[in-house]
C-alpha positions as CSV (number, residue, x, y, z in Angstrom):
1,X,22.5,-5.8,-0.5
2,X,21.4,-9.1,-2.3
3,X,18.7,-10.2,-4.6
4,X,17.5,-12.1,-1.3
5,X,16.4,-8.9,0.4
6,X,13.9,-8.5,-2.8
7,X,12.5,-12.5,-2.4
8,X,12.5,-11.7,1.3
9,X,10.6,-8.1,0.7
10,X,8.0,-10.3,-2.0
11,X,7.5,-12.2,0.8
12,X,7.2,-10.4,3.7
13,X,4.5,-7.9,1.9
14,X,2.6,-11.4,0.6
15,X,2.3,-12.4,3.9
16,X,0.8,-8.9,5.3
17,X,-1.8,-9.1,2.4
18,X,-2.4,-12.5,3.5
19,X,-3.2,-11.3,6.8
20,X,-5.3,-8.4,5.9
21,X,-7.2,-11.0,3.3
22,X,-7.9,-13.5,6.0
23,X,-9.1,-10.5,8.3
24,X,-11.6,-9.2,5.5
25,X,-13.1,-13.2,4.6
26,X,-14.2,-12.7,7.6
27,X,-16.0,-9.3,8.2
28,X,-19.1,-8.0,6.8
29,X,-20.2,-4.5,5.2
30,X,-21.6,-3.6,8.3
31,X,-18.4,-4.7,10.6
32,X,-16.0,-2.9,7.7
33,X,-17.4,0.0,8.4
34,X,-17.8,0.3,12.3
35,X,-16.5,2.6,14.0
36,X,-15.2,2.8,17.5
37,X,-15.9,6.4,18.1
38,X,-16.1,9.4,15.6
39,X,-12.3,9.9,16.2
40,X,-11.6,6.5,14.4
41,X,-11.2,5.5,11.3
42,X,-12.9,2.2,10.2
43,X,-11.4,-1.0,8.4
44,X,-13.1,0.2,5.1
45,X,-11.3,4.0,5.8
46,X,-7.8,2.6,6.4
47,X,-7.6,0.2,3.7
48,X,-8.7,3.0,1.3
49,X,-6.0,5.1,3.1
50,X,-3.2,2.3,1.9
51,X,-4.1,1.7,-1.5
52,X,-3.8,5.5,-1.7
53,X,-0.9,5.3,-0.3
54,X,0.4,2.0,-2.6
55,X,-0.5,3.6,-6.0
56,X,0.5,7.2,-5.3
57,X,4.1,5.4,-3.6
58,X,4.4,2.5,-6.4
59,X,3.0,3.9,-10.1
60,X,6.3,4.8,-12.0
61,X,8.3,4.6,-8.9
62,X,11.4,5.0,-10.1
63,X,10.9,8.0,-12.7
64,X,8.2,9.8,-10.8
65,X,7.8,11.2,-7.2
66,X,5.9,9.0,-4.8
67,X,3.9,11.7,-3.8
68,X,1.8,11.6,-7.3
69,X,-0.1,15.5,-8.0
70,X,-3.7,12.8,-9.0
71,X,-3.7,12.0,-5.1
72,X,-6.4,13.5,-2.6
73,X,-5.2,12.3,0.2
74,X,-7.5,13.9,2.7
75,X,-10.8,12.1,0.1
76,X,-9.1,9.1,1.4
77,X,-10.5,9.2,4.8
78,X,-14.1,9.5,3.5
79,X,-16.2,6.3,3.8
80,X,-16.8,5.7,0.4
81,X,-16.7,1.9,0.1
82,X,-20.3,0.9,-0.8
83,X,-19.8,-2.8,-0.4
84,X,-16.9,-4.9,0.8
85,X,-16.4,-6.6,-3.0
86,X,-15.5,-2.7,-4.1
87,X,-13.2,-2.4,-1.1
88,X,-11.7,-5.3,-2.5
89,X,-11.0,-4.8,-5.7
90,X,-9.3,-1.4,-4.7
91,X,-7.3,-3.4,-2.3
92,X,-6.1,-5.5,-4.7
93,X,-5.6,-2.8,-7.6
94,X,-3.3,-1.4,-4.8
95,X,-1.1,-4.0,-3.8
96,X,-1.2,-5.4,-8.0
97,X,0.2,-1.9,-8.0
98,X,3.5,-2.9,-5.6
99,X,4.1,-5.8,-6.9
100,X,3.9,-4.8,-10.4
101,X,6.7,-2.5,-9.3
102,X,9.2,-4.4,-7.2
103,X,9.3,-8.1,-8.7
104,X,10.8,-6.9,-11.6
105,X,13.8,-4.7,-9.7
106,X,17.3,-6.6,-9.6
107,X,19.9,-6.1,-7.4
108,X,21.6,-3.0,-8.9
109,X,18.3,-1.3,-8.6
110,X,18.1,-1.3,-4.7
111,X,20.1,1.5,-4.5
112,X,19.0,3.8,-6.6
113,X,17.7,7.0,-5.5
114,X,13.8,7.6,-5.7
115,X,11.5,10.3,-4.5
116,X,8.8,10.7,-2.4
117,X,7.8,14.3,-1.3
118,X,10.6,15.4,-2.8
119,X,13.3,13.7,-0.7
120,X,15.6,10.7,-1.9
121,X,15.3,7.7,-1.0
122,X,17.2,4.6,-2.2
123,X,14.7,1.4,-3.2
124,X,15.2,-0.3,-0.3
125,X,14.5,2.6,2.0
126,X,10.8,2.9,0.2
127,X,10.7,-0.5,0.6
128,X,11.5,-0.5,4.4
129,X,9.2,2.6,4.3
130,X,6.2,0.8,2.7
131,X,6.6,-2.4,5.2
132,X,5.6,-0.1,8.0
133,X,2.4,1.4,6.2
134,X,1.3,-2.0,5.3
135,X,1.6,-3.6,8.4
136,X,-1.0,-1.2,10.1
């Protein structure tokens, strides 16, 4: 495993945000939080669900378990969001949050083992982990 895997991981994860970014320019309060049917979760829900997910996974990653105690996961599928600038600025507080923690990692660090739930992982398993919650 190469230092390219971590320029390719910055990238790939810039290009999801981009996505999701694009997506919300275009919405409104009132279409982030439609819902389909009561069973659903809305745009406003999910997003809050992965900037959970990115601060409890990526704050202190590498000394701390990803699973952090602060987290409420299940308050994370309330509809909280007043407007769509707050949803924002959490969405961005959550993926400042990744970054933060991978740019800086160098090769030798991809292996290391980190925890979340209590079971190892090496870096670039969270990583590979984190691609498929961000690309919901």
């Amino acid at each position: 495993m190469d230092s390219n895997y971590l320029k390719s991981a910055i990238k790939q994860f810039s290009y999801n945000k981009s996505l999701a970014d694009r997506t919300f320019e275009q919405l409104n309060d009132d279409e982030l939080h439609w819902k389909a049917n009561t069973y659903s979760n809305n745009i406003a829900i999910i997003t809050k669900h992965i900037v959970g997910n990115m601060l409890s996974r990526w704050t202190n990653f590498l000394t701390e378990d990803g699973e952090k105690e602060w987290r409420h996961r299940d308050a994370e599928f309330e509809d909280t969001y007043k407007t769509k600038a707050e949803m924002i600025a959490a969405w961005e507080k959550g993926w400042k949050c990744l970054f933060d923690a991978i740019t800086p990692l160098k090769k030798e660090d991809l292996e290391r083992i980190i925890y979340i739930r209590n079971e190892g992982h090496t870096v670039v398993e969270a990583i590979n982990r984190q691609f498929t919650f961000s690309a919901q």
